[in-house]
C-alpha positions in Angstrom: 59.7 27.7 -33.7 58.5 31.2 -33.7 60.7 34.1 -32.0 60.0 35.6 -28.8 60.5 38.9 -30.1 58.0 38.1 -33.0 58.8 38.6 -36.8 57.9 39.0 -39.9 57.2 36.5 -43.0 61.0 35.4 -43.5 60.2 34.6 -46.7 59.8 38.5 -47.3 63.3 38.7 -45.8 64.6 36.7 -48.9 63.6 40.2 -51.0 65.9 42.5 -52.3 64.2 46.0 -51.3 65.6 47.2 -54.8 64.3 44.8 -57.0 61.6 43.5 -54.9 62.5 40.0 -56.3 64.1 37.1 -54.7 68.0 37.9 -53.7 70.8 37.2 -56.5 74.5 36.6 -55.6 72.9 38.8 -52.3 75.5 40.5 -50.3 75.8 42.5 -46.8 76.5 45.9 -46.1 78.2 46.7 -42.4 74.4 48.1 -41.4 73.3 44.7 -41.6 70.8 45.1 -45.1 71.2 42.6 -47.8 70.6 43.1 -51.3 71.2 41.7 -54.9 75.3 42.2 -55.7 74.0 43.9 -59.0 70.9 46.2 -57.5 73.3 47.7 -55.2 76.2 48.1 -57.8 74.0 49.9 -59.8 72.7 51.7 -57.6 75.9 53.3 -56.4 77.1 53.5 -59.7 73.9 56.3 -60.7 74.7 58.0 -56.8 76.7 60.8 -55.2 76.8 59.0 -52.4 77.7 55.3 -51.1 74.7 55.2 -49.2 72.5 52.0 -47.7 69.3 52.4 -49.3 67.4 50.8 -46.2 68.8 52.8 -43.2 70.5 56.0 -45.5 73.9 55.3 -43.6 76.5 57.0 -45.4 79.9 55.0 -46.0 83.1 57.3 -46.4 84.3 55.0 -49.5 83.0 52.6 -51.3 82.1 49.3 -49.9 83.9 46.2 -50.7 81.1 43.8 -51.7 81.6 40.1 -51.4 78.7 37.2 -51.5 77.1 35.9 -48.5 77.8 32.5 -49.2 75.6 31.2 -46.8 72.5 33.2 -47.3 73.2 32.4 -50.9 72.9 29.3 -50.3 69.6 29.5 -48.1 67.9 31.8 -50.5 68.6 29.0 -53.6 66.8 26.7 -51.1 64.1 29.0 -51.0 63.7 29.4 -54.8 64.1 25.8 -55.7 61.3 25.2 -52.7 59.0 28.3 -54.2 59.6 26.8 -58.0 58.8 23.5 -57.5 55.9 24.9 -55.8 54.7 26.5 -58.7 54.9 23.5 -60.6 53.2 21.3 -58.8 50.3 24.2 -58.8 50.7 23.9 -62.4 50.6 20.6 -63.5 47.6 20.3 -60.5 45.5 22.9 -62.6 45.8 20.9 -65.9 44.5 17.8 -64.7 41.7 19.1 -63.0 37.9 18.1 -63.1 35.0 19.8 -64.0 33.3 21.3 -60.9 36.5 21.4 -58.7 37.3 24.5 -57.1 40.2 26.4 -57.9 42.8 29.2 -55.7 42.8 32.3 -56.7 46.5 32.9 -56.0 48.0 30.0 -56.5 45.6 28.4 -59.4 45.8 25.2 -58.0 42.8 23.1 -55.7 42.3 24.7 -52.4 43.5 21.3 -51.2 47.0 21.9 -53.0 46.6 25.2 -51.5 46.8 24.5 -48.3 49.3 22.0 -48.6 51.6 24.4 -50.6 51.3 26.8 -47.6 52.2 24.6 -45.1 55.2 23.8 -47.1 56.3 27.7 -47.2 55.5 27.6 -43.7 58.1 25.3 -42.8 60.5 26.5 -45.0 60.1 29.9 -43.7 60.6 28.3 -39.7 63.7 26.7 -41.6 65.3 29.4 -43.1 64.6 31.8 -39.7 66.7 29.0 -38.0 69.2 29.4 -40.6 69.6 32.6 -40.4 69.9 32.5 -36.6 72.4 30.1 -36.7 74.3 32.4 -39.3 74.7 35.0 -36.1 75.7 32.4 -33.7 78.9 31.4 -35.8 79.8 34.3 -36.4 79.3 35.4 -32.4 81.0 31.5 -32.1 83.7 32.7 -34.3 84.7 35.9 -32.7 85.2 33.9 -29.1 89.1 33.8 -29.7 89.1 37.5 -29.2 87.4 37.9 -26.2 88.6 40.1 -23.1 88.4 40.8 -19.6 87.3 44.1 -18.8 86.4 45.5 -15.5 86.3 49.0 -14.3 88.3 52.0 -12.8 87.3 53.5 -9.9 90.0 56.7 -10.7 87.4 57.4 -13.7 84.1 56.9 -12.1 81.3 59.7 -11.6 81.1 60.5 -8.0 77.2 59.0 -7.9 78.2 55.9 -9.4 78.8 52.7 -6.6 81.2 49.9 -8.4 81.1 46.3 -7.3 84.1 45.1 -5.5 85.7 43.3 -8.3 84.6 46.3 -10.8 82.2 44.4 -12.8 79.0 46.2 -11.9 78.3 49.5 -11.6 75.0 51.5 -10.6 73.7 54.9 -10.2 74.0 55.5 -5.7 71.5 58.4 -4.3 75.0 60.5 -2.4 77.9 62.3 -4.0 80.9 60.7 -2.9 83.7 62.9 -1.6 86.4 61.6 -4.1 89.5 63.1 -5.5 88.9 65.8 -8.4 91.3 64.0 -11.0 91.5 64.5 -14.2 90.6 60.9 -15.2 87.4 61.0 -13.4 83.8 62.4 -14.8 82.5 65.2 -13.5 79.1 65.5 -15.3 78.4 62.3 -17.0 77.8 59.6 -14.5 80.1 57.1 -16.8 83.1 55.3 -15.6 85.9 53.5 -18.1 87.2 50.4 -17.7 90.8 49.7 -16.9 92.2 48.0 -20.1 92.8 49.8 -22.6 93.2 48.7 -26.3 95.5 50.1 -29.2 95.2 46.8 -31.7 94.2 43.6 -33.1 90.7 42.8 -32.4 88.8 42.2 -29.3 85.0 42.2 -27.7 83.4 42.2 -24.0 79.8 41.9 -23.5 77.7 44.3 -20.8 74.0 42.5 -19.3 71.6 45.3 -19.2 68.4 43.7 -17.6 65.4 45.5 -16.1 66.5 48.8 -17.9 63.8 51.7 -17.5 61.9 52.8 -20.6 61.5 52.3 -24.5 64.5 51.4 -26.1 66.0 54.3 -28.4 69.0 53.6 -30.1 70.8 55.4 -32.8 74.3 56.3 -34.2 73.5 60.2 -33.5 73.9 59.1 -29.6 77.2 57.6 -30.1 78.4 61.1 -31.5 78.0 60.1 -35.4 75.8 61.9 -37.4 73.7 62.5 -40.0 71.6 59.8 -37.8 70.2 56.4 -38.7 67.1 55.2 -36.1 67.2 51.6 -35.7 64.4 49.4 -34.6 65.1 46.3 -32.4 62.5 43.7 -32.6 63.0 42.9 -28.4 64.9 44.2 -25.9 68.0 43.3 -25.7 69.7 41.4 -22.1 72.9 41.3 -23.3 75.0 43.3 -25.9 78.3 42.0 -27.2 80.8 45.3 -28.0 83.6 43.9 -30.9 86.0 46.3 -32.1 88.3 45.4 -34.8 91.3 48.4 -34.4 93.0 47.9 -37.8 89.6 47.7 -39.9 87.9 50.5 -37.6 84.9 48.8 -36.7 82.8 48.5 -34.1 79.8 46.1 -33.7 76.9 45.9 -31.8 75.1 42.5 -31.2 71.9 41.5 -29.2 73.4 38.2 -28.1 70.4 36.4 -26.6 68.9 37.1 -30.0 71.6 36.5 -32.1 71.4 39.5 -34.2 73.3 42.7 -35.1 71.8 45.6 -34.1 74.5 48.3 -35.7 78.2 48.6 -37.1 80.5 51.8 -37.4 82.2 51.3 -40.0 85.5 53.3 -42.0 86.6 54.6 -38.5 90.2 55.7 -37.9 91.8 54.8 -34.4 95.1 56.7 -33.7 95.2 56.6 -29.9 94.6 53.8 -27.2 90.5 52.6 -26.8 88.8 52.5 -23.3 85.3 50.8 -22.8 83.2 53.2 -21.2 79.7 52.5 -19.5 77.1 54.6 -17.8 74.0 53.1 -16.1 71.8 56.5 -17.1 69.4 58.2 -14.2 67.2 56.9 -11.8 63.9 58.0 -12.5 60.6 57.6 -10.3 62.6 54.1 -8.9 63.2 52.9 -12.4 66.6 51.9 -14.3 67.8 50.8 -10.5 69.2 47.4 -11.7 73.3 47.6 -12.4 75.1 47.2 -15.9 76.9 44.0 -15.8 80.1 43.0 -17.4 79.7 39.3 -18.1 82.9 37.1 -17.3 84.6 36.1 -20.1 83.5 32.4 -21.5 85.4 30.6 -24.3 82.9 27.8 -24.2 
């Protein structure tokens, strides 16, 4: 079943960008790139700096690399699949006839051609499944840490209306008459949430539907710098916000399409965390529709 969002061949998502072949013992950086265990090794080893090679974000120390068991295991599927592929191709090509037309590519019958590529085809509809379902455990797994959050009216922006149980919040066309305190924003129209966390590990998701414009995201906006761009392949409905204190991280996942769009990594948390939220300008009657704090569901 093909994406919504639309990809690209997952069989070239099987490639190690450093080696160009077929992953080997592959492992995962926090960005979210996979590559060979040795190919990145290496190539840290001959750098100044720990650096992903897709995206350029730089890590403060060294990462800790361990095996994706899982997408090891999907990318053997793929190479036995692709191997006995080439095989069959083989042995097809020494027992054919005089006069029979041969691939190109694959050096086997057009016939045998076409059968071989439906066979990648499914596998590569199997392994985008598979690596789907890799997100939803671990979204399934982080459950247990889920938390309510819902917002402060001491700290909101004088434009910004909250829903009565401080779940929603929009931008409003007056400026209240509120208090001047020193919790509330002056400038920014954001608002924090009432709980606040200091650690363990915990996540809340916001809905963000109808949202005006073309997404831009990057780590520059968060206040981290240099910057990395990131490209999402559709636009996201609902973002997942996990934070793990201890490990300072912080995680960014599309939820309706199971996929991380972007981890800090190596951060250091010495005071109490708020979740803060701001639902941007109104412009020409766009970006009208609230943010959303979605209940908490342990299903």
């Amino acid at each position: 079943m093909s994406s919504p969002c639309g990809s690209q061949s997952t069989s070239q998502s099987f490639l190690c960008s450093i080696c160009l072949d077929v992953f080997n013992d592959p492992v995962s950086t926090s960005c979210g790139h996979n590559f060979c265990k040795t190919c990145i090794t290496e190539h840290w080893n001959t750098s100044d700096q720990y650096r992903c090679p897709i995206c350029m974000e730089a890590f403060t120390k060294r990462p800790e690399l361990r095996i994706n068991t899982l997408l090891s295991e999907i990318v053997g599927q793929f190479r036995d699949k692709a191997q006995q592929g080439a095989r069959s191709s083989s042995s097809e090509l020494q027992e054919s006839k005089p006069g029979e037309i041969l691939c190109d590519v694959c050096t086997g019958t057009k016939l045998k051609a076409l059968k071989s590529w439906k066979d990648v085809a499914q596998l590569d509809e199997t392994l985008s499944e598979e690596m789907k379902k890799l997100v939803q455990t671990e979204l399934k797994r982080d459950q247990q840490y889920a938390v309510d959050v819902t917002l402060d009216p001491d700290t909101a922006h004088p434009n910004l209306i909250l829903s009565k149980g401080g779940r929603q919040v929009y931008l409003g066309d007056v400026t209240k008459n509120l208090p001047d305190n020193p919790e509330r924003f002056s400038s920014c129209v954001y608002v924090l949430g009432k709980q606040s966390f200091s650690s363990g590990r915990f996540y809340f998701e916001v809905q963000s539907i109808n949202r005006k414009g073309e997404i831009t995201v990057s780590p520059e906006k968060a206040l981290d710098d240099p910057s990395v761009r990131l490209s999402l392949k559709c636009r996201p409905e609902k973002v997942r916000v996990f934070v793990d204190y201890e490990e300072g991280l912080v995680s960014f996942y599309d939820v309706g399409a199971a996929a991380l769009i972007y981890s800090f990594t190596d951060c250091s948390f010495t005071e109490k965390l708020f979740p803060v939220l701001g639902p941007c300008l109104i412009e020409g009657g766009k970006n009208s529709a609230p943010l959303i704090i979605s209940p908490v569901s342990l299903k």
